[in-house]
ROSE-4610 file (N, C-alpha, C; in Angstrom, 1 decimal, always signed):
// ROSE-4610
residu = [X/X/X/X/X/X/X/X/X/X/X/X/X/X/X/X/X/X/X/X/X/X/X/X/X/X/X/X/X/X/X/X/X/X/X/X/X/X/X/X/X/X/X/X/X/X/X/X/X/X/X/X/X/X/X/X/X/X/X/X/X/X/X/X/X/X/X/X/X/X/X/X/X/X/X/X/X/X/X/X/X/X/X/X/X/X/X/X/X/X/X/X/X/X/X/X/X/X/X/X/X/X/X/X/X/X/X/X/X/X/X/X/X/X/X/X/X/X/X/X/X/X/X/X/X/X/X/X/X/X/X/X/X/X/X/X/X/X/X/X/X/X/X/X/X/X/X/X/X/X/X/X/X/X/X/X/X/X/X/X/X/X/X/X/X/X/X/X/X/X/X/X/X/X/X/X/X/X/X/X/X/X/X/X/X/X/X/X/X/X/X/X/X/X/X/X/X/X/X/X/X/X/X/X/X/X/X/X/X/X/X/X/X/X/X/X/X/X/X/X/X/X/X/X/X/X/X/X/X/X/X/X/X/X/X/X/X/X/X/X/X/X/X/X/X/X/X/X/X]
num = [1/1/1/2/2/2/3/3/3/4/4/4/5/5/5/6/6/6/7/7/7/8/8/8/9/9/9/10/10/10/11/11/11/12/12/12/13/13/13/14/14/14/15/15/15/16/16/16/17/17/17/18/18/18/19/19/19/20/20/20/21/21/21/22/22/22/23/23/23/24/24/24/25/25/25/26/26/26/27/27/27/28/28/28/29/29/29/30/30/30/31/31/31/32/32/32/33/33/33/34/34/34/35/35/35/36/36/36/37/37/37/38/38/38/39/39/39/40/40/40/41/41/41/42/42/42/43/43/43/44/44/44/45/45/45/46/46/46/47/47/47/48/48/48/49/49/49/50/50/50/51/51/51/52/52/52/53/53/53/54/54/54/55/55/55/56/56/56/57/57/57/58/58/58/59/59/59/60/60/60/61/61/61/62/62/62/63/63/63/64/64/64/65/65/65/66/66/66/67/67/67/68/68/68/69/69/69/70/70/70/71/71/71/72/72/72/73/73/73/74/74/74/75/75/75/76/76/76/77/77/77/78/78/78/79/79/79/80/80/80/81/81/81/82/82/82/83/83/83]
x = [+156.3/+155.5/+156.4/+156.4/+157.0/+156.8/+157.7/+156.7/+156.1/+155.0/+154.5/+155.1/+154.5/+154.8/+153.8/+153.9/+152.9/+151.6/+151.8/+150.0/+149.0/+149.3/+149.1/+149.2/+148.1/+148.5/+148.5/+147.8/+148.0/+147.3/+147.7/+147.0/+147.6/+146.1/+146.2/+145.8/+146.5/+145.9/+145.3/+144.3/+143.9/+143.9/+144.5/+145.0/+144.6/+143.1/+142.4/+143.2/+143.4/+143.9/+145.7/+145.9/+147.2/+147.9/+146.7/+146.5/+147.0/+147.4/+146.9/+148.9/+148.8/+149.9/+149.6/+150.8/+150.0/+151.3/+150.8/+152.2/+151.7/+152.4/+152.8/+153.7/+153.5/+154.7/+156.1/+156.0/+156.9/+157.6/+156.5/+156.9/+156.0/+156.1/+155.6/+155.6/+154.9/+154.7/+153.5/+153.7/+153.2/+152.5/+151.1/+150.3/+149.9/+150.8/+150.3/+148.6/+148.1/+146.8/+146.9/+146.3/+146.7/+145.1/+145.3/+144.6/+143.5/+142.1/+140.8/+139.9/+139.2/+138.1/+136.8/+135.9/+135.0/+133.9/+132.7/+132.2/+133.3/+133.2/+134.0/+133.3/+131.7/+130.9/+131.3/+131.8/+131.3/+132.8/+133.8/+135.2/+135.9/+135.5/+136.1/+135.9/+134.3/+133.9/+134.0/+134.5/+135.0/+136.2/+137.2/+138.3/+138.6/+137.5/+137.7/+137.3/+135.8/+135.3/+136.5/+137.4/+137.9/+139.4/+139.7/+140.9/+140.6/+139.1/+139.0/+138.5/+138.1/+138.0/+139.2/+140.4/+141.9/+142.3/+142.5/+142.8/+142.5/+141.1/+140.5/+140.5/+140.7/+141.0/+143.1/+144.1/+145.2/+145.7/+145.4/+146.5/+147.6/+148.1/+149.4/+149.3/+149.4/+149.5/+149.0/+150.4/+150.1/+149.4/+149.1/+148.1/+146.9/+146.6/+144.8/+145.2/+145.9/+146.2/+146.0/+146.6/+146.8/+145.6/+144.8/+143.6/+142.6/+142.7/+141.6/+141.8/+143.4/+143.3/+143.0/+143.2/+142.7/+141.1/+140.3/+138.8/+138.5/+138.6/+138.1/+138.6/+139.5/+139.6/+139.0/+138.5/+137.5/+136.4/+135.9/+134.7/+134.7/+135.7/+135.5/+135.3/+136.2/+136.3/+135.0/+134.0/+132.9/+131.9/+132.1/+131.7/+130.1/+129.5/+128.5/+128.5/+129.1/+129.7/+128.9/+128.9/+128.2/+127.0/+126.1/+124.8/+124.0]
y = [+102.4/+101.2/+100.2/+99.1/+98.0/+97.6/+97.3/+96.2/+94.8/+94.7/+93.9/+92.6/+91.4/+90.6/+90.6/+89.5/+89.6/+89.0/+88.6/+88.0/+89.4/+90.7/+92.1/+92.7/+93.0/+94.1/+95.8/+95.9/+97.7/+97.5/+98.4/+98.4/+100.2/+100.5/+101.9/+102.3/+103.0/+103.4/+105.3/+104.9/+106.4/+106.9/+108.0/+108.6/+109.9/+110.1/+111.5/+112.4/+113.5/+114.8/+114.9/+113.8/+113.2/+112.8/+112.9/+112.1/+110.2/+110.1/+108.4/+108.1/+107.0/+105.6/+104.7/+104.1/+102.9/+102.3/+101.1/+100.2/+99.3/+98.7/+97.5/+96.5/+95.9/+95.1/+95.7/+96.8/+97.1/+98.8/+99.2/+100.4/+100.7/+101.8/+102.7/+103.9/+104.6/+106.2/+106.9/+107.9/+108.8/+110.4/+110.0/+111.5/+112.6/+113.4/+114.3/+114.9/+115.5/+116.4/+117.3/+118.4/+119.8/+119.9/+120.2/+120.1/+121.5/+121.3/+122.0/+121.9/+122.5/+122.5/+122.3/+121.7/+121.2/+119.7/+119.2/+118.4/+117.1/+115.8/+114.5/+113.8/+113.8/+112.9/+112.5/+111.4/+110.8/+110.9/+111.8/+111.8/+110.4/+109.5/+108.1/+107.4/+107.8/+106.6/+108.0/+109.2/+109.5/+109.2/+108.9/+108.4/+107.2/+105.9/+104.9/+105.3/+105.5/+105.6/+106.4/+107.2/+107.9/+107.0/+106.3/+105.3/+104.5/+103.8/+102.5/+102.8/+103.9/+104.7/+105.2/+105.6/+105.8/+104.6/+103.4/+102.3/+101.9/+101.7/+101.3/+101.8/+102.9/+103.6/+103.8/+102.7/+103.1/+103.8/+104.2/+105.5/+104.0/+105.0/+104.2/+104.6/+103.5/+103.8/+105.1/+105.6/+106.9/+107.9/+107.4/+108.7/+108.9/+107.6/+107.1/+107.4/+107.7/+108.1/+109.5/+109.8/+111.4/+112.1/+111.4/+112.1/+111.6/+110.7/+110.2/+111.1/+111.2/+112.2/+113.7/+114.0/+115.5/+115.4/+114.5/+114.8/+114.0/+113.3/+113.3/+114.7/+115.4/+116.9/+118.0/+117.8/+118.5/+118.1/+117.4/+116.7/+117.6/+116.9/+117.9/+119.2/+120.0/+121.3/+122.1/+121.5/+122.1/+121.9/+121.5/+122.0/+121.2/+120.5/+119.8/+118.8/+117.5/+116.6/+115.7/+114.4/+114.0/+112.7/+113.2/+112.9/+111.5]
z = [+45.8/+45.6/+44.8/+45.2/+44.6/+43.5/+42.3/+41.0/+41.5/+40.0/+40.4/+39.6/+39.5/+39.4/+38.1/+37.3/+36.1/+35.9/+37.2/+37.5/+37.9/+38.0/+38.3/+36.8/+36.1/+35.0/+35.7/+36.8/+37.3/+38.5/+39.7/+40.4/+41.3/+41.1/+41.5/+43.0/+43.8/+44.8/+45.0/+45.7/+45.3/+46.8/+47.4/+48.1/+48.9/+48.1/+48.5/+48.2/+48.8/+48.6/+48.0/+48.8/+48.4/+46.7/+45.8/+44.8/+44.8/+43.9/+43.6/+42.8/+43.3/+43.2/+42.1/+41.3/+40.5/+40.5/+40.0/+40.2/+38.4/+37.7/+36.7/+36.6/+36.0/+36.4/+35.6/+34.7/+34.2/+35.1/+35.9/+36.8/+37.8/+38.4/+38.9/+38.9/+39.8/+39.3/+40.6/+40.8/+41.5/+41.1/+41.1/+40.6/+41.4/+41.9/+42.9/+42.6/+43.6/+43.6/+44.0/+43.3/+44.0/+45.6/+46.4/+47.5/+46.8/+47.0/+46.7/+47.8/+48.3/+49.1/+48.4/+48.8/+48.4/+48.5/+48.1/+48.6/+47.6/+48.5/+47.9/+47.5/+47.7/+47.0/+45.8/+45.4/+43.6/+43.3/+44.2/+43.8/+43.3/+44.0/+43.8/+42.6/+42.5/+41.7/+40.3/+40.4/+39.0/+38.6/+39.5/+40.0/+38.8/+39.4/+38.8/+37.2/+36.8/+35.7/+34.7/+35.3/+34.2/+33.5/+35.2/+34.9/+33.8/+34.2/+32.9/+31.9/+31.6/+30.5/+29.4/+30.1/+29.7/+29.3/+30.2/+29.9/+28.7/+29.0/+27.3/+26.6/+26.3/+24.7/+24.8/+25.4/+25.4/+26.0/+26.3/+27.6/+28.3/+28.7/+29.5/+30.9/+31.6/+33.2/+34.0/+33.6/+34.0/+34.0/+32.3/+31.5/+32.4/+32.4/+32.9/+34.4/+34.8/+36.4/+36.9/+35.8/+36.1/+35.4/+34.5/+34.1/+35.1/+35.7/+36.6/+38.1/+38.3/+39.5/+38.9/+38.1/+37.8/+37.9/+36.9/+36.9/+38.6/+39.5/+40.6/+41.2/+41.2/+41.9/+41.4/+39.8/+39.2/+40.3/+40.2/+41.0/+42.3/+43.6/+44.7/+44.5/+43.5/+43.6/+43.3/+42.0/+41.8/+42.9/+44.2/+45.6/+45.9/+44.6/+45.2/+44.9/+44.8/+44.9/+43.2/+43.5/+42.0/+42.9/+42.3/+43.3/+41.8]
C-alpha cells in the first residue's frame, strides 16, 4: 500500500479472512488474521468500533489495527455472529 499524502491521517482496509491494511502518511503495515470458522455477522462493524476506540485513547496505527483485526476474528469465531 502506498503512502499517503497528508490530506489522509489513516486509512484502513479490511480484508476478511485475510486480515486488514493501513496506510499514514508516515507508513504502512499489514495485520495478518489467523483464518476461523464461524458466523461474520457484526465482524466489520467490531472491526471499526475497536479501530476508533484505539485511536482515541492513542494507540498507533497499527496498534488499533491489529487489535481491531484480532476482536473482529474473536467475533466470527464465537460462531453466532453480533446480532
Amino acid at each position: 500500500m502506498q503512502s499517503l499524502d497528508s490530506r489522509a491521517g489513516l486509512v484502513a482496509v479490511k480484508r476478511g479472512p485475510e486480515g486488514a491494511r493501513w496506510a499514514t502518511p508516515g507508513g504502512s503495515g499489514e495485520v495478518p488474521a489467523h483464518a476461523v470458522d464461524g458466523n461474520s455477522v457484526g465482524a466489520g462493524d467490531a472491526f471499526n468500533a475497536r479501530l476508533l476506540f484505539g485511536l482515541s485513547r492513542g494507540e498507533s496505527a497499527g496498534q488499533a489495527v491489529a487489535a481491531a483485526v484480532a476482536l473482529a476474528t474473536r467475533v466470527v469465531a464465537a460462531g453466532r455472529g453480533v446480532f
